[in-house]
N, C-alpha and C positions, 0 to 999 in steps of 0.2 A: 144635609146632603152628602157631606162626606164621608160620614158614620157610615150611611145606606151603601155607597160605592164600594167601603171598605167591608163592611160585613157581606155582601153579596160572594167574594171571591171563597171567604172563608166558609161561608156555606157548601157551595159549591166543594173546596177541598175538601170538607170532611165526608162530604155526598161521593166525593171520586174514591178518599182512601177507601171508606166500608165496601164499597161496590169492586172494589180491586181484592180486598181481603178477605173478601166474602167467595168470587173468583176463584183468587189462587188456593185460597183454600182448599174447595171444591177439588181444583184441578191436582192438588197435591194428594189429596187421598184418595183421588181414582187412581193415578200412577204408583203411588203405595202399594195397594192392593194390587194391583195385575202384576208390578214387581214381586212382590207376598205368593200370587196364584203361581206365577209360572215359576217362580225358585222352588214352589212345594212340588209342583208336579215333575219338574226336574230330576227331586231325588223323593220321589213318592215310595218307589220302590227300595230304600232304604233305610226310610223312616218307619214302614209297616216291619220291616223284617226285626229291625231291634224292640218291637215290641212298645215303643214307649206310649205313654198315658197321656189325655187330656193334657195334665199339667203340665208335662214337659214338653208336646207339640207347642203350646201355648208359650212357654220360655222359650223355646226355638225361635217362635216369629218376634217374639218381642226383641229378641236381641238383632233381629234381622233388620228392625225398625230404621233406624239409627243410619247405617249403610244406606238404605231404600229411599231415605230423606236427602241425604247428602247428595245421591245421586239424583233424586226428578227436580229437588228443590228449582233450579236454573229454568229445565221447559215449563215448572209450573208458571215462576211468575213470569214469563211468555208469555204464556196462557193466555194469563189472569189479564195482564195490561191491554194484551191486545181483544179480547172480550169485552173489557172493560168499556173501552173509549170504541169499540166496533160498535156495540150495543145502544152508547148514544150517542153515535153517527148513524145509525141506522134510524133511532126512535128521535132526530134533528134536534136532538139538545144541544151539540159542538155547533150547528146551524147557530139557535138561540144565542147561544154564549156569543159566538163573533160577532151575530148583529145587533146586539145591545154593547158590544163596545170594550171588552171585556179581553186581555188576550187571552186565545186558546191555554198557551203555552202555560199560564198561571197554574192552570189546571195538572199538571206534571210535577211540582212538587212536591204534595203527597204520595205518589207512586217512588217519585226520587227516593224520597227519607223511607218507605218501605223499602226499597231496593238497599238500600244502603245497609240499613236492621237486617236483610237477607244474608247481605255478604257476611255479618258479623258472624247469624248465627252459623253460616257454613262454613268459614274461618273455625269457630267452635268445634263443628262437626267434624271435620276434616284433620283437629289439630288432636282432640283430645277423645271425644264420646265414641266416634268412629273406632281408633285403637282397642280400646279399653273394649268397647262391646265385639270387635273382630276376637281378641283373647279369649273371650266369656263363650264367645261361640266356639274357637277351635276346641276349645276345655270340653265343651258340651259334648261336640260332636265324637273327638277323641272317646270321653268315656262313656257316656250314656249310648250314640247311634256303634262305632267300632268296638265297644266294652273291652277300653283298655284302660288300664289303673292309671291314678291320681300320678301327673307328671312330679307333684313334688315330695311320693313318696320312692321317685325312684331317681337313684345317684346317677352321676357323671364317670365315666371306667376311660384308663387309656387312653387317654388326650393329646396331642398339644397346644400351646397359647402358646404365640409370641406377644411381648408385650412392650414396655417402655424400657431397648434397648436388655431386654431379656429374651429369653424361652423355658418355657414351661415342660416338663415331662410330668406328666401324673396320673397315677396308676389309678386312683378313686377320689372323686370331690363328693363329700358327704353334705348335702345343701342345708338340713336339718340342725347340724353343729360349725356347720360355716368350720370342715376341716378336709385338711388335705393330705391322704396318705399314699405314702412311695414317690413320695415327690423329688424332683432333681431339678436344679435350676442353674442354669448358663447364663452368664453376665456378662455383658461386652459393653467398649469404651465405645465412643462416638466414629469411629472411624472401623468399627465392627470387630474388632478386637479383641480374642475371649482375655478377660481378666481371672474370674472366680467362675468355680462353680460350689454348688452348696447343693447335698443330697442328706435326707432325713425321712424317717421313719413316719413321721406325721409331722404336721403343719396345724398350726390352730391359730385362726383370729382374734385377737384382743382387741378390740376397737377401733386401732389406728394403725397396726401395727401385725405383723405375724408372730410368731412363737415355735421356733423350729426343738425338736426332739429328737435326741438319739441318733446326729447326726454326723456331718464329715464337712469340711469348708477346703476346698483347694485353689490357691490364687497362685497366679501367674505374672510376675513382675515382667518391668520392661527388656531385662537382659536375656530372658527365653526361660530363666530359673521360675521350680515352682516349690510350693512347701506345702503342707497340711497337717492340718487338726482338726480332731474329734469334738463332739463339746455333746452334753446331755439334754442340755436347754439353753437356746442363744433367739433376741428378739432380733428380728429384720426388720428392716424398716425397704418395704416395695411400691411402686406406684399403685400396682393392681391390688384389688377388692375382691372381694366375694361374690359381688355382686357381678363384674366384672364375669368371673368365670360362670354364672347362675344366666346372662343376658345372652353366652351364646345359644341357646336355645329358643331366643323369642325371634318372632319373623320381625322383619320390617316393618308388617303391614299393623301390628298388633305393637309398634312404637307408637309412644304422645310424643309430644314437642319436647320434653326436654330431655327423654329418653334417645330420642333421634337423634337429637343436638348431641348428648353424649356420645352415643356409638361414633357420629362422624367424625369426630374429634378425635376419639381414641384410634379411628383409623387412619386417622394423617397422621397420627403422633406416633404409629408403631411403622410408619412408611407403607402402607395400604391404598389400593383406589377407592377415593371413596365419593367417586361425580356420580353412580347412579343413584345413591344417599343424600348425599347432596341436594342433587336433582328433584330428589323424592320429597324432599324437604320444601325448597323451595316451589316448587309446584303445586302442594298442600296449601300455600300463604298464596299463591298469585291466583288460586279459584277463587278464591272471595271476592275480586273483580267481577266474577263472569254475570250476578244477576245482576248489576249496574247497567251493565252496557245490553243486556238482553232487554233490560226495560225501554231503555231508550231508544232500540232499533223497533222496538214492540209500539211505542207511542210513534214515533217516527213513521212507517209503516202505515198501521190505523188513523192518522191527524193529516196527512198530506193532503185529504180532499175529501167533502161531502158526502160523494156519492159511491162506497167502498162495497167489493165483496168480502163479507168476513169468511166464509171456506179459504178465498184465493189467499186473503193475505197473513191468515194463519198457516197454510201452505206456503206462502213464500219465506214468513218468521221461521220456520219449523227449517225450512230449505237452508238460511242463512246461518242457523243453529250448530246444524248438522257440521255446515260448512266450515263454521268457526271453529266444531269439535275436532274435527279433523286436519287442520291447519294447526292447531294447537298439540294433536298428536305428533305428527311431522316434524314440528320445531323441536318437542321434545325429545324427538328422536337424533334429532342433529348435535342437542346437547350431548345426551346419553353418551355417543358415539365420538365425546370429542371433537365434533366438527363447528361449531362453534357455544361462544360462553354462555354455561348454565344460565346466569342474568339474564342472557338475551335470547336464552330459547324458552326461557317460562313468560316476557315480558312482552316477547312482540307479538303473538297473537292478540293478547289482549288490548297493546297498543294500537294494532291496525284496526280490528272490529271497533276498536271504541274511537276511534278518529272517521271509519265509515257510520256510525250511529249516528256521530253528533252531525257530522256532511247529513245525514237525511234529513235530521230532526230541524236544520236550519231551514228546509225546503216545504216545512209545513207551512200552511196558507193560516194565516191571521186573521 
């Protein structure tokens, strides 16, 4: 008798997850595609003009993928949940379940642990694929649709970098031999103070280390005297990398996680703002939230009663959506601007939606 009790729920969950996955599926690759249709038609007119082939329209979309996922993922499994549990309150299977004895709500933790696998993989998307394919895309577009040459066959001219209680003058960074010619460099103490300066002919990377040539070193002690000397070949030892002078040219949007993590860092450590980075950061990790709580306003919503419109109440999810995306913009806008802490402008959206979800989901009927 127990066995029967107990096997029935786990039927039933595997009957809800397929039917949920089967759903959002669905719902994610209609939204894909009409994301896909209206981007192409967007720049239709610019894709014909550079001529390109089959093949590379097709790399175009494929790398558009990635973005297109990250984005519908959230309303699909919306969707999907509230279809889901609409479809058998409509065809009285949630009826069934209650009056053999069964709680509804048992029925939710398949969709849960799906929701949960969501956030992962859009934590994923959002940290790392997204980046990496944003890159792949500007690269495309730059040289294939604009036919402008390969960014890493063309050097850096004329700069400056400030860096770790430095500044950079540099006439040409050659990213090919990781070297630096016409370079001059200002050194100051913690309290801003120029000590040294060091100007050379070229500059070349050894590993850990610089390798300055044919150069000049003038330092400035504390009584206002200064002295200098010439040297052929002298190693520095700098915070900064090559890598470092090579990343000013990557966008934000075309950072992963540990690349982001770097820049922020390096811009607190050279005295830089760096809350909309931050921000940016932080607000990549707190979506991973968002299809949790969209599931659970989604069951919530579709479980309250027997007899449901599924238009009205995918209409009201869809309402609640919106409303959560835009409360969620807002707060981050308050961050952005300083007006209150990063933590609490990526946090409380998803804090308030996910404390109104579960308030619904306690109001469904048993």
């Amino acid at each position: 008798m127990n066995s029967s009790i107990t096997m029935r729920p786990r039927i039933l969950e595997a009957y809800v997850a397929r039917e949920f996955l089967k759903l959002t599926g669905l719902s994610m690759a209609t939204f894909v595609s009409i994301f896909l249709v209206v981007d192409f038609f967007e720049k239709i007119d610019r894709l014909v003009r550079a001529q390109l082939g089959a093949g590379d329209l097709l790399h175009y979309f494929l790398l558009k993928v990635p973005l297109s996922l990250a984005e519908v993922l959230p309303p699909a499994v919306l969707l999907g949940v509230m279809l889901t549990f609409g479809l058998m309150s409509r065809s009285h299977e949630t009826m069934a379940i209650r009056t053999s004895g069964l709680d509804i709500l048992r029925l939710t933790r398949p969709a849960v642990g799906i929701a949960i696998l969501a956030g992962v993989l859009l934590l994923m998307l959002k940290l790392f694929l997204v980046p990496w394919s944003q890159g792949r895309l500007n690269l495309f577009w730059e040289t294939r649709v604009e036919k402008k040459p390969l960014p890493g066959l063309l050097n850096m001219q004329h700069f400056w970098y400030k860096g770790d209680q430095v500044i950079y003058n540099i006439l040409l960074f050659r990213k090919d031999t990781q070297t630096l010619e016409g370079v001059k460099i200002y050194l100051f103490d913690k309290k801003f103070n120029l000590i040294q300066i060091i100007a050379a002919n070229r500059a070349q990377w050894e590993g850990d280390h610089w390798r300055f040539y044919q150069g000049f070193i003038q330092t400035f002690d504390q009584g206002g005297e200064n002295f200098g000397e010439k040297f052929q070949e002298r190693d520095v030892v700098l915070t900064e990398r090559p890598e470092d002078f090579s990343g000013l040219e990557k966008k934000v949007n075309e950072m992963d996680l540990p690349e982001l993590y770097r820049f922020v860092k390096r811009l607190e450590r050279d005295g830089y703002k760096s809350t909309p980075y931050r921000l940016d950061l932080y607000r990549r990790v707190s979506l991973a939230f968002t299809p949790l709580i969209l599931v659970i306003m989604g069951m919530a919503l579709t479980l309250r009663g027997e007899k449901i419109n599924i238009p009205a109440v995918v209409t009201m999810g869809l309402g609640l959506m919106f409303g959560y995306w835009l409360f969620f913009g807002l707060c981050v806008s308050f961050g952005e601007a300083g007006r209150w802490p990063i933590f609490w402008a990526v946090t409380l959206p998803h804090l308030g939606f996910g404390l109104v979800a579960i308030a619904l989901l306690r109001q469904v009927t048993r």
